[in-house]
SEDOLUM-465466 format. One record per residue (C-alpha): residue in one letter; chain; x, z, y. Coordinates in steps of 0.1 Angstrom, whole numbers, plus 5000, padded with zeros to 4 digits. Example, Ala and Ser with C-alpha at 12.3 -4.5 7.8 and 13.67 -1.06 7.14 Angstrom:
<atoms>
+-------+-------+------+------+------+
| kekol | selum |   xx |   zz |   yy |
+-------+-------+------+------+------+
|     A |     A | 5123 | 5078 | 4955 |
|     S |     A | 5137 | 5071 | 4989 |
+-------+-------+------+------+------+
</atoms>
This chain:
<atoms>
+-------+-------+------+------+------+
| kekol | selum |   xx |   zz |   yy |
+-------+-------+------+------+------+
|     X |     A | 4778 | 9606 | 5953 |
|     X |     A | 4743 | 9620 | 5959 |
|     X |     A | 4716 | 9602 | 5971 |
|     X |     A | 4693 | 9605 | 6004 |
|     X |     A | 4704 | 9628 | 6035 |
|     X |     A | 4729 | 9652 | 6011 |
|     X |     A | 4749 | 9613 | 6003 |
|     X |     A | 4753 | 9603 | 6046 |
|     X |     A | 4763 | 9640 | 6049 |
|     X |     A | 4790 | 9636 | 6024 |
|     X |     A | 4797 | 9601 | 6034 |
|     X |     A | 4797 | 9617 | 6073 |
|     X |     A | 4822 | 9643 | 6061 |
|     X |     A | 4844 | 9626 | 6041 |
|     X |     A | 4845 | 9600 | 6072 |
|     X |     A | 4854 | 9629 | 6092 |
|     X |     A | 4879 | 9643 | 6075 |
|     X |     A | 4897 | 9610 | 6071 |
|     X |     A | 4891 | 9607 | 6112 |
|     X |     A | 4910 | 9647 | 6110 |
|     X |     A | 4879 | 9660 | 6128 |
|     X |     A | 4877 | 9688 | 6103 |
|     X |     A | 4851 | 9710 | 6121 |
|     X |     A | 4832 | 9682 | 6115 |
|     X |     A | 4834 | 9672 | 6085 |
|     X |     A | 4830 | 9710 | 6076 |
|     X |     A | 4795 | 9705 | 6090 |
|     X |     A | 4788 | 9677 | 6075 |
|     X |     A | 4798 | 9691 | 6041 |
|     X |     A | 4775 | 9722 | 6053 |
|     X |     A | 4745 | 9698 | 6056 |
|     X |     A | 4747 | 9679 | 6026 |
|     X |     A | 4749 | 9715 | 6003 |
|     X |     A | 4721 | 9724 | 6020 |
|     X |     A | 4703 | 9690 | 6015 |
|     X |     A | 4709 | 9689 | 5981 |
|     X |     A | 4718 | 9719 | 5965 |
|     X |     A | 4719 | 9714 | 5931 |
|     X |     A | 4749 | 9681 | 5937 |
|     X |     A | 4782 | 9693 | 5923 |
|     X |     A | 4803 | 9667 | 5946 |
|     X |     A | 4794 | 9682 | 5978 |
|     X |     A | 4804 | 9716 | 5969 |
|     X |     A | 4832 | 9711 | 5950 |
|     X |     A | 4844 | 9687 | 5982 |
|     X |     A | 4841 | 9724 | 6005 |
|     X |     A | 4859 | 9742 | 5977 |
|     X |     A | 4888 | 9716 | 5976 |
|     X |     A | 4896 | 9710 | 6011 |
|     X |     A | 4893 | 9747 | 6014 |
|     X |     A | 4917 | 9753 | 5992 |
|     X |     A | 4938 | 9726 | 5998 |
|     X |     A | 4940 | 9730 | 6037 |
|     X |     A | 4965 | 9755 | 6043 |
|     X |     A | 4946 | 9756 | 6080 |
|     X |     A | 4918 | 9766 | 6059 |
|     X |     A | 4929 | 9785 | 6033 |
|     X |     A | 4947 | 9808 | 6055 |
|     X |     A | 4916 | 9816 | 6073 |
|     X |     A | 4898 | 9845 | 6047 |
|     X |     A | 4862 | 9836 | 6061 |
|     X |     A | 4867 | 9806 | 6055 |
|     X |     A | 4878 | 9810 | 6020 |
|     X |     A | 4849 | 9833 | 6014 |
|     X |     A | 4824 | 9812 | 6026 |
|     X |     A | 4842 | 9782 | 6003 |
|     X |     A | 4840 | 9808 | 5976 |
|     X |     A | 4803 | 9811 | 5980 |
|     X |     A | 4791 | 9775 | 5980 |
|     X |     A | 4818 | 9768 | 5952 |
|     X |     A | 4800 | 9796 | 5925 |
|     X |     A | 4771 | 9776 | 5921 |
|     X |     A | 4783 | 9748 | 5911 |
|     X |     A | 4812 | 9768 | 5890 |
|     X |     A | 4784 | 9787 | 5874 |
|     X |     A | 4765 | 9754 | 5863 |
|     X |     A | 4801 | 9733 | 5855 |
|     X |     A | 4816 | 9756 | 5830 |
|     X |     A | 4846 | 9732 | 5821 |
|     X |     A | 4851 | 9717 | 5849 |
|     X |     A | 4887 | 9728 | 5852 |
|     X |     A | 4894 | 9712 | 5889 |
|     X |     A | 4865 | 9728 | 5900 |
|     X |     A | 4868 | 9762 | 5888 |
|     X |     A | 4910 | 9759 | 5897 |
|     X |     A | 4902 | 9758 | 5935 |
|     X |     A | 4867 | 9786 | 5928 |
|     X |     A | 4893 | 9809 | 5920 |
|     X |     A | 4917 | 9799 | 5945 |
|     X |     A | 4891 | 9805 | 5972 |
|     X |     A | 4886 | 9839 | 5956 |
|     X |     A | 4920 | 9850 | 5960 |
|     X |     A | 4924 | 9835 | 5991 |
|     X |     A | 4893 | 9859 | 6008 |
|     X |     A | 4907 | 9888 | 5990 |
|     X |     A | 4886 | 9889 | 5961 |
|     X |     A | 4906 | 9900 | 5940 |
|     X |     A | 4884 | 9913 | 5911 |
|     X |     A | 4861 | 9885 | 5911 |
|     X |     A | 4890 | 9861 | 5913 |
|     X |     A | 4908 | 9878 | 5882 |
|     X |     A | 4874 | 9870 | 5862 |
|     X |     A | 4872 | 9837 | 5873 |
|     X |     A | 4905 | 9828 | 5866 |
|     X |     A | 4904 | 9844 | 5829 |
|     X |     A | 4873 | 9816 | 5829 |
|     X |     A | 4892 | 9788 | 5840 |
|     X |     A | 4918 | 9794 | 5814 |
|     X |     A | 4896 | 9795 | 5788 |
|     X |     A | 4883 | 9759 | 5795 |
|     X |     A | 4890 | 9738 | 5764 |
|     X |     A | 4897 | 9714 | 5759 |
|     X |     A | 4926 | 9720 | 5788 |
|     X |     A | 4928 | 9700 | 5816 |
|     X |     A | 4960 | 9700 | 5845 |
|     X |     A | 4939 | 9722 | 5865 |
|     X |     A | 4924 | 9748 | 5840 |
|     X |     A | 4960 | 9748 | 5830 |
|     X |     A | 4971 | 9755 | 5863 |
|     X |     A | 4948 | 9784 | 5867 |
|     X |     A | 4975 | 9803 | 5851 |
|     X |     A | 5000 | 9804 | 5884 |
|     X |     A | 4975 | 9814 | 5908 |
|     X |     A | 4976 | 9834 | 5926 |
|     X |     A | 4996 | 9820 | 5948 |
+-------+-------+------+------+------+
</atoms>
C-alpha cells in the first residue's frame, strides 16, 4: 500500500467498497491517485473494480475514465499482465476500440505469461 494521505485513501476505499458504498470508495480511490500519482496499487484498484463491476463496466464513462487513470500505470508496468488484462478491458468497455486492439496485442506479448496476459486473448468480451 502507499504511504501518507494516498495509503488512508486506499485504505478508505477499499473499506468502502467492502461497506458496498461504491460511490465512495470511487472517491476515495479518486483521492488517493491524485495524492500519489506515481502508486501503481491505487490505480490498478480503479481499473479492477471497473472492470470487474458489471455496474461499472456497463457505464462507458466510467470505463473511460478507468481507462485513463489505468494508462499510467500500464505505461510504467509493462508486464504486469493483471494490470494491463483489465487496461484493455476498460478500453473496450468505453468504445475504444483502436486503442484497446493495441493494448491488447501488448498484453499478449507479456512474457513470461501470466493467467491474465493469457487471458487478454478472449477479450473482448
Amino acid at each position: 500500500d502507499p504511504s501518507g494521505e494516498a495509503g488512508k485513501a486506499l485504505r478508505a476505499a477499499k473499506e468502502q467498497w467492502r461497506q458496498r458504498d461504491r460511490d465512495a470508495a470511487l472517491r476515495e480511490l479518486r483521492a488517493a491517485v491524485a495524492c500519489d500519482p506515481a502508486a501503481l496499487e491505487p490505480r490498478m484498484q480503479f481499473v479492477k473494480w471497473v472492470s470487474e463491476t458489471a455496474a461499472l463496466f456497463r457505464d462507458r464513462d466510467m470505463c473511460a475514465e478507468a481507462a485513463a487513470v489505468g494508462r499510467p500505470a500500464a505505461e510504467a508496468n509493462p508486464t504486469n499482465g493483471e494490470l494491463w488484462y483489465h487496461y484493455v478491458n476498460v478500453l473496450y468497455g468505453s468504445k475504444q476500440r483502436e486503442a484497446a486492439d493495441e493494448a491488447k496485442a501488448r498484453c499478449l506479448a507479456i512474457r513470461p505469461r501470466d493467467p491474465f496476459s493469457e487471458s487478454c486473448g478472449y477479450l473482448p468480451q
